[in-house]
PyMOL Python script that loads the backbone (N, CA, C, O; Angstrom):
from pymol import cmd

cmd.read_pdbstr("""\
ATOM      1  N   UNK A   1       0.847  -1.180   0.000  1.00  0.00           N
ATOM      2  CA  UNK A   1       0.000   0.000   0.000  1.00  0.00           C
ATOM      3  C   UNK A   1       0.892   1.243   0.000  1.00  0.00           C
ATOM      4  O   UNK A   1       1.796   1.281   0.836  1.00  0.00           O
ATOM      5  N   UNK A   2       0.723   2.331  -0.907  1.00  0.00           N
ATOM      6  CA  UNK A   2       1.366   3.251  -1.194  1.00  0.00           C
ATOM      7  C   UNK A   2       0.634   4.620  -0.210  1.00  0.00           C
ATOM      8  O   UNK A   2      -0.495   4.806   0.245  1.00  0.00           O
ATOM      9  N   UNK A   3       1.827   5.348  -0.180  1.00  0.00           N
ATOM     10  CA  UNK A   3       1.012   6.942   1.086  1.00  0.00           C
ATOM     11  C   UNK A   3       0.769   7.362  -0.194  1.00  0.00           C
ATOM     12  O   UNK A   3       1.170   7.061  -1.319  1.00  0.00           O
ATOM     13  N   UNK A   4      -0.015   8.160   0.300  1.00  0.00           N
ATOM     14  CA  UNK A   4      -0.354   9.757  -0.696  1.00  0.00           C
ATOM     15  C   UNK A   4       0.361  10.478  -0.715  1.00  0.00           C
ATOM     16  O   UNK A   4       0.768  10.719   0.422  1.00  0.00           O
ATOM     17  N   UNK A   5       1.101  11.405  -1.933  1.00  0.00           N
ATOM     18  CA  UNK A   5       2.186  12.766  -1.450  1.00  0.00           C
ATOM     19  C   UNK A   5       1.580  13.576  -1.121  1.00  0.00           C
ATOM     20  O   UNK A   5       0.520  13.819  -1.696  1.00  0.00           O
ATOM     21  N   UNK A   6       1.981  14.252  -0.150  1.00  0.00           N
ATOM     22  CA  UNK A   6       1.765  15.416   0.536  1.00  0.00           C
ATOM     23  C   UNK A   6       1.336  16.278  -0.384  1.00  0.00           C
ATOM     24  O   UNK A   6       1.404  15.703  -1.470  1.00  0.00           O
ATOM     25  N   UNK A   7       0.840  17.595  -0.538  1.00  0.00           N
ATOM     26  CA  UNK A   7       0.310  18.395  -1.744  1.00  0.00           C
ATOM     27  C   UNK A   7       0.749  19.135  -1.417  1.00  0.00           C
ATOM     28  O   UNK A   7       0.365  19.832  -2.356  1.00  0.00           O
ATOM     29  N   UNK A   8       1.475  19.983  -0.691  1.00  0.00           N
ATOM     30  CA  UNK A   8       2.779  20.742   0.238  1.00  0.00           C
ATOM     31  C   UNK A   8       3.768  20.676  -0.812  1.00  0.00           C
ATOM     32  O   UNK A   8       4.102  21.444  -1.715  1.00  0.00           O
ATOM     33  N   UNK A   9       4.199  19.341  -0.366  1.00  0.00           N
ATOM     34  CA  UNK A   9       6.051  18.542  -0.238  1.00  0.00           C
ATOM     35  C   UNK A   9       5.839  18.275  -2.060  1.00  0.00           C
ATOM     36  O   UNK A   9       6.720  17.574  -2.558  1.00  0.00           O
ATOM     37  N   UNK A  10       4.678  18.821  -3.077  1.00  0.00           N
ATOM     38  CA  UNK A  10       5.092  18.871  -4.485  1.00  0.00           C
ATOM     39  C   UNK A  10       4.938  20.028  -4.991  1.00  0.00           C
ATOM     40  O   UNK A  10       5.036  20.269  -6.194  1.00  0.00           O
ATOM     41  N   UNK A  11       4.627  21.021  -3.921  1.00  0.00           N
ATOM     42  CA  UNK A  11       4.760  21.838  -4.158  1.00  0.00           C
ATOM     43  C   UNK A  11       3.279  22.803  -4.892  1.00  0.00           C
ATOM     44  O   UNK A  11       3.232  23.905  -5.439  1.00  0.00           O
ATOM     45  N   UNK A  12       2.259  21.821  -4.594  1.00  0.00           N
ATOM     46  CA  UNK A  12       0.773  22.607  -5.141  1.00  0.00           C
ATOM     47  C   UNK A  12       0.156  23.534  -4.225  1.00  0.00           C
ATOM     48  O   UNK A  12       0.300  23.624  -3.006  1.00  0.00           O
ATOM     49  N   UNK A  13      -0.306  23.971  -4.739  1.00  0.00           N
ATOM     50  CA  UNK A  13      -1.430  25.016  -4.419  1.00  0.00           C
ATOM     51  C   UNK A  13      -2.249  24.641  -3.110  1.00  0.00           C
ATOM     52  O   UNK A  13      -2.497  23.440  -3.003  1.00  0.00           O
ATOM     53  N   UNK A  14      -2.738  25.525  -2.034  1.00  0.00           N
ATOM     54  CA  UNK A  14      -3.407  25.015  -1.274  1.00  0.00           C
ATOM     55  C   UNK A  14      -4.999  25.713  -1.628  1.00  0.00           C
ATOM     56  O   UNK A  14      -5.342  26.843  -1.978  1.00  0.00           O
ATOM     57  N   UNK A  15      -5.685  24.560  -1.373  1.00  0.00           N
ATOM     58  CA  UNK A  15      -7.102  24.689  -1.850  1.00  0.00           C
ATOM     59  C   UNK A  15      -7.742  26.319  -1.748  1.00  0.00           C
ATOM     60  O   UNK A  15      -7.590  27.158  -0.861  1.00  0.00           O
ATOM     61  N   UNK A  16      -8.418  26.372  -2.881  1.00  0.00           N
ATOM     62  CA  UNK A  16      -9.224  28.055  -2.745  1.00  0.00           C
ATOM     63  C   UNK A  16     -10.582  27.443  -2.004  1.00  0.00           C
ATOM     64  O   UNK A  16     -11.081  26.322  -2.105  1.00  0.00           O
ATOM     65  N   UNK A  17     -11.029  28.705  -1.152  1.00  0.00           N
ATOM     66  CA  UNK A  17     -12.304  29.083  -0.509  1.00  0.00           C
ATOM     67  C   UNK A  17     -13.118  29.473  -1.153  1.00  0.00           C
ATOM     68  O   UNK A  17     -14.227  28.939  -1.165  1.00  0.00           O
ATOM     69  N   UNK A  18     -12.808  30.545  -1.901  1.00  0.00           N
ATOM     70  CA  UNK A  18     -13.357  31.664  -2.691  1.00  0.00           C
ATOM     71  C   UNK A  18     -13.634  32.840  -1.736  1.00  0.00           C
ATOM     72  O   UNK A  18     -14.523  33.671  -1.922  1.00  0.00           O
ATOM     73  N   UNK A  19     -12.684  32.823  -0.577  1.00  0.00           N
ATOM     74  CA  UNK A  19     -12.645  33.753   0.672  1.00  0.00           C
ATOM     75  C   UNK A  19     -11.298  34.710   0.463  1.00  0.00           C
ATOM     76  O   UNK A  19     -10.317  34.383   1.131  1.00  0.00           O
ATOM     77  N   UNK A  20     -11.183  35.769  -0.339  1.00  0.00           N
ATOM     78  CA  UNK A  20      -9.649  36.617  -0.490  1.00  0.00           C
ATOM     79  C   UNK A  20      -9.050  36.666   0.936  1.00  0.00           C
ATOM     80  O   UNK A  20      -7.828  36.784   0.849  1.00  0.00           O
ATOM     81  N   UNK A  21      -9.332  36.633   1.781  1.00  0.00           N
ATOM     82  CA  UNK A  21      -8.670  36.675   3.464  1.00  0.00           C
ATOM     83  C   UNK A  21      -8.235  35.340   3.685  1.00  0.00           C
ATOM     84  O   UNK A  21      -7.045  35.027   3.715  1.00  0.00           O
ATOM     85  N   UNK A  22      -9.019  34.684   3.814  1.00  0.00           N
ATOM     86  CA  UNK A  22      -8.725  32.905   3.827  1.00  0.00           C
ATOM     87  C   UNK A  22      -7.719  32.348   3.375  1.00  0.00           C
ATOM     88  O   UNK A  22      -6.862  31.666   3.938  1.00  0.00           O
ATOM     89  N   UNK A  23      -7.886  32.762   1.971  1.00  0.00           N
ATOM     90  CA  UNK A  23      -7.305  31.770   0.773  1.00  0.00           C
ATOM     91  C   UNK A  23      -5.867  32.832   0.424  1.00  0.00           C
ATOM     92  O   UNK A  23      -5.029  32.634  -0.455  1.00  0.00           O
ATOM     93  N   UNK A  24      -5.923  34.212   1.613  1.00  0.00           N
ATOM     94  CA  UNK A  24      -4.448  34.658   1.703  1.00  0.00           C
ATOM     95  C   UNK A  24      -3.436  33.987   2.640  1.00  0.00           C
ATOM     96  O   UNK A  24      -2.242  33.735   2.473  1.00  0.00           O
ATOM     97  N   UNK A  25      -4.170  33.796   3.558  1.00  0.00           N
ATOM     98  CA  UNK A  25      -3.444  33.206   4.911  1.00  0.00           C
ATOM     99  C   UNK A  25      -3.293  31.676   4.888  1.00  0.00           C
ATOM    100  O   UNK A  25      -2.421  31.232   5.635  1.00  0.00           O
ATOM    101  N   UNK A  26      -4.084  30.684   4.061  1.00  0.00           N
ATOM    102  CA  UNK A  26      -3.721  29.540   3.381  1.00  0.00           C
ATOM    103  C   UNK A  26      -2.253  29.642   2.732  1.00  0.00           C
ATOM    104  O   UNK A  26      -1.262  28.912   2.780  1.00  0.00           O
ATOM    105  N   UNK A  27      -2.561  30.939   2.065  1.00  0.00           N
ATOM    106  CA  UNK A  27      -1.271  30.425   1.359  1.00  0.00           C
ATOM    107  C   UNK A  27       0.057  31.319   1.670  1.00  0.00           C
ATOM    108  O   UNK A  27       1.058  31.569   0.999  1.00  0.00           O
ATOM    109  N   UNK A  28      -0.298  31.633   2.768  1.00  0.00           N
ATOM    110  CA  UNK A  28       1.217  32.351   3.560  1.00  0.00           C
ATOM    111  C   UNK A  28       1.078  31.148   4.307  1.00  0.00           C
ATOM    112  O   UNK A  28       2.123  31.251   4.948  1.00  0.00           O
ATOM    113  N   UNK A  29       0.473  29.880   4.782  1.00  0.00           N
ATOM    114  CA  UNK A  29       0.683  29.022   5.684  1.00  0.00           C
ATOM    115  C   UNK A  29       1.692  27.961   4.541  1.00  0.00           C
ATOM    116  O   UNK A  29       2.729  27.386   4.872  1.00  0.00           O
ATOM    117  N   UNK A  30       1.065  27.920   3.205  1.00  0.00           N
ATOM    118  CA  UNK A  30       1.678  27.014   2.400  1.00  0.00           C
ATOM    119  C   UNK A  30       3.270  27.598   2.299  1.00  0.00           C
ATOM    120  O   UNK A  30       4.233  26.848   2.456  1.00  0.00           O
ATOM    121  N   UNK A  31       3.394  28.949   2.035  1.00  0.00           N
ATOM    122  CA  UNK A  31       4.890  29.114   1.625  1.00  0.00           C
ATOM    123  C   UNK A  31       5.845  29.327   2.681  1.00  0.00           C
ATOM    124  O   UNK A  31       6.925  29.905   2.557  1.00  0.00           O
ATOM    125  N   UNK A  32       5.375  28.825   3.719  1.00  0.00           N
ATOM    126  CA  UNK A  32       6.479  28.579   4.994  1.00  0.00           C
ATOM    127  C   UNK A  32       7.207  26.888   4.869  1.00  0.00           C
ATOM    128  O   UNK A  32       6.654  25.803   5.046  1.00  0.00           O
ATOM    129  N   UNK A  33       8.375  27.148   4.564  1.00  0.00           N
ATOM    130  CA  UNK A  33       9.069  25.879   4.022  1.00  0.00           C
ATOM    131  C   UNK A  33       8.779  25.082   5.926  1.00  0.00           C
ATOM    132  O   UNK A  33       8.972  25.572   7.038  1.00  0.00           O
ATOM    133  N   UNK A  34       8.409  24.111   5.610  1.00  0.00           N
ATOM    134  CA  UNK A  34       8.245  22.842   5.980  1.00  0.00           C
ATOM    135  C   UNK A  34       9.591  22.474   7.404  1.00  0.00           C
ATOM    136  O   UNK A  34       9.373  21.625   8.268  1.00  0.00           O
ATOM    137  N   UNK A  35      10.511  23.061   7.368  1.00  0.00           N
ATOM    138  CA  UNK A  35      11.579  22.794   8.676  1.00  0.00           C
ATOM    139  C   UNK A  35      11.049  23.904   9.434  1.00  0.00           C
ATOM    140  O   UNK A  35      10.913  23.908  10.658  1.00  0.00           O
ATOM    141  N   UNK A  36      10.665  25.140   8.397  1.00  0.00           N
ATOM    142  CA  UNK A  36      10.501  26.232   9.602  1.00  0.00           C
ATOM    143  C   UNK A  36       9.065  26.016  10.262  1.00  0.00           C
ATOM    144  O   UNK A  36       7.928  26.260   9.860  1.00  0.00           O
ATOM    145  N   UNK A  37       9.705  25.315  11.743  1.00  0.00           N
ATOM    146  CA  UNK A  37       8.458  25.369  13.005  1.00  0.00           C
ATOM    147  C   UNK A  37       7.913  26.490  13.413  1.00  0.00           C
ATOM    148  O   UNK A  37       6.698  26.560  13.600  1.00  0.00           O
ATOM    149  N   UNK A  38       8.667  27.442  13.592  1.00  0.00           N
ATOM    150  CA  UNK A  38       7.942  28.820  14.380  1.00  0.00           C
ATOM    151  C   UNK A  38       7.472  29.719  13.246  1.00  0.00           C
ATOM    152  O   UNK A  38       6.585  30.510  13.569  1.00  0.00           O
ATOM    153  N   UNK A  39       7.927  29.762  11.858  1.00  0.00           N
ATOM    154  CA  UNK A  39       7.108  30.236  11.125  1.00  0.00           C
ATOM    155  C   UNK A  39       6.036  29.556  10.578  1.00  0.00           C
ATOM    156  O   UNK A  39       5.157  30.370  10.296  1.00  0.00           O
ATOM    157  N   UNK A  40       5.686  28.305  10.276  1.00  0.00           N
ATOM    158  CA  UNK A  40       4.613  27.673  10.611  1.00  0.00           C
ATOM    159  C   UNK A  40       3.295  27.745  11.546  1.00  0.00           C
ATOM    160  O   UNK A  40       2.067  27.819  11.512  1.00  0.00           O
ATOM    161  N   UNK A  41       4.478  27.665  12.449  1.00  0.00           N
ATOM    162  CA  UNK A  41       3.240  28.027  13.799  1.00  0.00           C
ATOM    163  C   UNK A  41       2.567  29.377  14.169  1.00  0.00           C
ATOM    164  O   UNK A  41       1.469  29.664  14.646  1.00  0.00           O
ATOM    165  N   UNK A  42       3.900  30.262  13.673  1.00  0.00           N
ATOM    166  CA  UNK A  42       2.929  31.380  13.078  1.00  0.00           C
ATOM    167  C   UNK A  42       2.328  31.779  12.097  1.00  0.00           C
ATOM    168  O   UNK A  42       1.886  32.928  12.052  1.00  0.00           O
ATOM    169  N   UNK A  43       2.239  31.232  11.473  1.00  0.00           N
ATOM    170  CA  UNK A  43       1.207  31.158  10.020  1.00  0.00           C
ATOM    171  C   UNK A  43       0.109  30.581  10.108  1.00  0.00           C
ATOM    172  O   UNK A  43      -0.994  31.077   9.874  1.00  0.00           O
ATOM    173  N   UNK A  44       0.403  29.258  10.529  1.00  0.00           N
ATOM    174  CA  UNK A  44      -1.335  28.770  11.693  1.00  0.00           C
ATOM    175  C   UNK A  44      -1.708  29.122  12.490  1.00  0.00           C
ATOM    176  O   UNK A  44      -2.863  28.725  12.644  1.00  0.00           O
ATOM    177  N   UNK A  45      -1.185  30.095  13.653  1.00  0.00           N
ATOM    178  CA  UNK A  45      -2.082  31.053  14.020  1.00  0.00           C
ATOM    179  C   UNK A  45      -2.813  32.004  13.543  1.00  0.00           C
ATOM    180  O   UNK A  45      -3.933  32.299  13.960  1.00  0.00           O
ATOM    181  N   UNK A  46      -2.316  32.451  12.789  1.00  0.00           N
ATOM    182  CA  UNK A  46      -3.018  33.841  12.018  1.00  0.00           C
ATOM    183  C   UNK A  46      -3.986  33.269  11.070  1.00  0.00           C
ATOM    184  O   UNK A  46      -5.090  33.797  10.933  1.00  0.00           O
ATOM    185  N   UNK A  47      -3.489  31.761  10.113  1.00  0.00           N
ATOM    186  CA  UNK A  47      -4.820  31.241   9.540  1.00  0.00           C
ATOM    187  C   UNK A  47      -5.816  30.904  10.767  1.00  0.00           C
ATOM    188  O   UNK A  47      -6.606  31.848  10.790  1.00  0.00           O
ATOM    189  N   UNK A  48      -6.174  29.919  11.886  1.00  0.00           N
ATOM    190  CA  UNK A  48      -6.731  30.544  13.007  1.00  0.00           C
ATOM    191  C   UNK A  48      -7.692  32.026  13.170  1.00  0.00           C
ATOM    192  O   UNK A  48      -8.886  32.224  12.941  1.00  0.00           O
ATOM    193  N   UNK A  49      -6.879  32.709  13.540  1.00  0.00           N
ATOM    194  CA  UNK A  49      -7.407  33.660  14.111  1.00  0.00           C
ATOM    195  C   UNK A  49      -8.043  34.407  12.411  1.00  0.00           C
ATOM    196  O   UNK A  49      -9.103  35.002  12.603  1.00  0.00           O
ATOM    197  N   UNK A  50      -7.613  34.450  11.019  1.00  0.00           N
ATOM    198  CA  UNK A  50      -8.415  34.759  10.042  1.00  0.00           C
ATOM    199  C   UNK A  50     -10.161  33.840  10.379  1.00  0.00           C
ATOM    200  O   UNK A  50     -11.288  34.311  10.527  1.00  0.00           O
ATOM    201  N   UNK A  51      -9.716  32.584  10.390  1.00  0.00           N
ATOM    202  CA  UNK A  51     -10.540  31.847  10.196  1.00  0.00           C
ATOM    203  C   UNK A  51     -11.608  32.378  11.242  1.00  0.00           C
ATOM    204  O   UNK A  51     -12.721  32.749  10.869  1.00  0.00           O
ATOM    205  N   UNK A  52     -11.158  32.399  12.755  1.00  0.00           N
ATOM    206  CA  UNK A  52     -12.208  33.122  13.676  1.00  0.00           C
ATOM    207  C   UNK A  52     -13.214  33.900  13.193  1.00  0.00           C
ATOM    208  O   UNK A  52     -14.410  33.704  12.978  1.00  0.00           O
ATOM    209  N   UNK A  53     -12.223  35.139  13.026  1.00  0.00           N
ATOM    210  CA  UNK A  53     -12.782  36.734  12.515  1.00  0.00           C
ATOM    211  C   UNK A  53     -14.094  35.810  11.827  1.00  0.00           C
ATOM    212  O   UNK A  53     -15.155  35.475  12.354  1.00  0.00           O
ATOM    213  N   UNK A  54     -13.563  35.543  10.422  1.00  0.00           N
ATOM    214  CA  UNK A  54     -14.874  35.661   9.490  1.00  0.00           C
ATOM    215  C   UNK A  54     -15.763  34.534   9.803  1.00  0.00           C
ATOM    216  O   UNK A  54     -16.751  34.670   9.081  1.00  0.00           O
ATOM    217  N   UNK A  55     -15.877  33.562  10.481  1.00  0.00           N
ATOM    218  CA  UNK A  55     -16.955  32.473  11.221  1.00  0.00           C
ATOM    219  C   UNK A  55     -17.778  33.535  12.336  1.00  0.00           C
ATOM    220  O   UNK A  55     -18.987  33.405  12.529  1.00  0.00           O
ATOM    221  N   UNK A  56     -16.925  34.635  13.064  1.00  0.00           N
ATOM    222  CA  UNK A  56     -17.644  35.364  14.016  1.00  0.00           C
ATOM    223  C   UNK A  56     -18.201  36.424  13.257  1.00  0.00           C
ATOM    224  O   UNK A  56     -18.943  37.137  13.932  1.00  0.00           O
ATOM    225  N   UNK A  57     -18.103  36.695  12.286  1.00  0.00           N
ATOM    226  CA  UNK A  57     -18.882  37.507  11.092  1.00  0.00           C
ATOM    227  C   UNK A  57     -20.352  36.884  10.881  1.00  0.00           C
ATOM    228  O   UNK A  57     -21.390  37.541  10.808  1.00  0.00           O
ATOM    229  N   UNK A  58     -20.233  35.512  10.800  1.00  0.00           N
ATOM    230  CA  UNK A  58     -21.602  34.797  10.409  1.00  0.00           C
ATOM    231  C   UNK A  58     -22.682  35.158  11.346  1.00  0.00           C
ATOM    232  O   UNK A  58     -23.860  35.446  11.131  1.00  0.00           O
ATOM    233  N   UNK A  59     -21.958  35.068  12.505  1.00  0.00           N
ATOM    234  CA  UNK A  59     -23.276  35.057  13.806  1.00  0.00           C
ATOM    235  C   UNK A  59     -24.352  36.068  13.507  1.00  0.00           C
ATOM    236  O   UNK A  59     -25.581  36.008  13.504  1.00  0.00           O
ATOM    237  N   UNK A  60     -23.273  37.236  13.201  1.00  0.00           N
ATOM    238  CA  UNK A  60     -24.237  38.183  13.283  1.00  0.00           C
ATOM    239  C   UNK A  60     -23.831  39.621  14.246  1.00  0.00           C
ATOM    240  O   UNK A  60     -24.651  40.530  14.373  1.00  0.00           O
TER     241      UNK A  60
END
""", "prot")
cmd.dss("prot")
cmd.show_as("cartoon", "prot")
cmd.util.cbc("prot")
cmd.orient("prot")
């Protein structure tokens, strides 16, 4: 049984939302090379906290 490649580690695109905020911070999460931990981890925070914002938009 074969893994799946990563869609990262070939270097594609990370999926669109059709959200310009979202699908910015997706892909500042994608172009943080893969050793770097703390820029990672800060890049998933801020996708995070994007993601918050506009879900706390829905409520109302």
């Amino acid at each position: 049984m074969s893994e799946q490649p990563d869609a990262a580690a070939e270097g594609e695109a990370p999926p669109e939302t059709g959200d310009i905020v979202i699908d910015s911070a997706l892909g500042d999460l994608a172009a943080v090379p893969e050793d770097d931990l703390d820029g990672r981890l800060a890049a998933g925070e801020e996708v995070q906290r994007t993601l918050r914002s506009r879900l706390g938009d829905l409520g109302g």
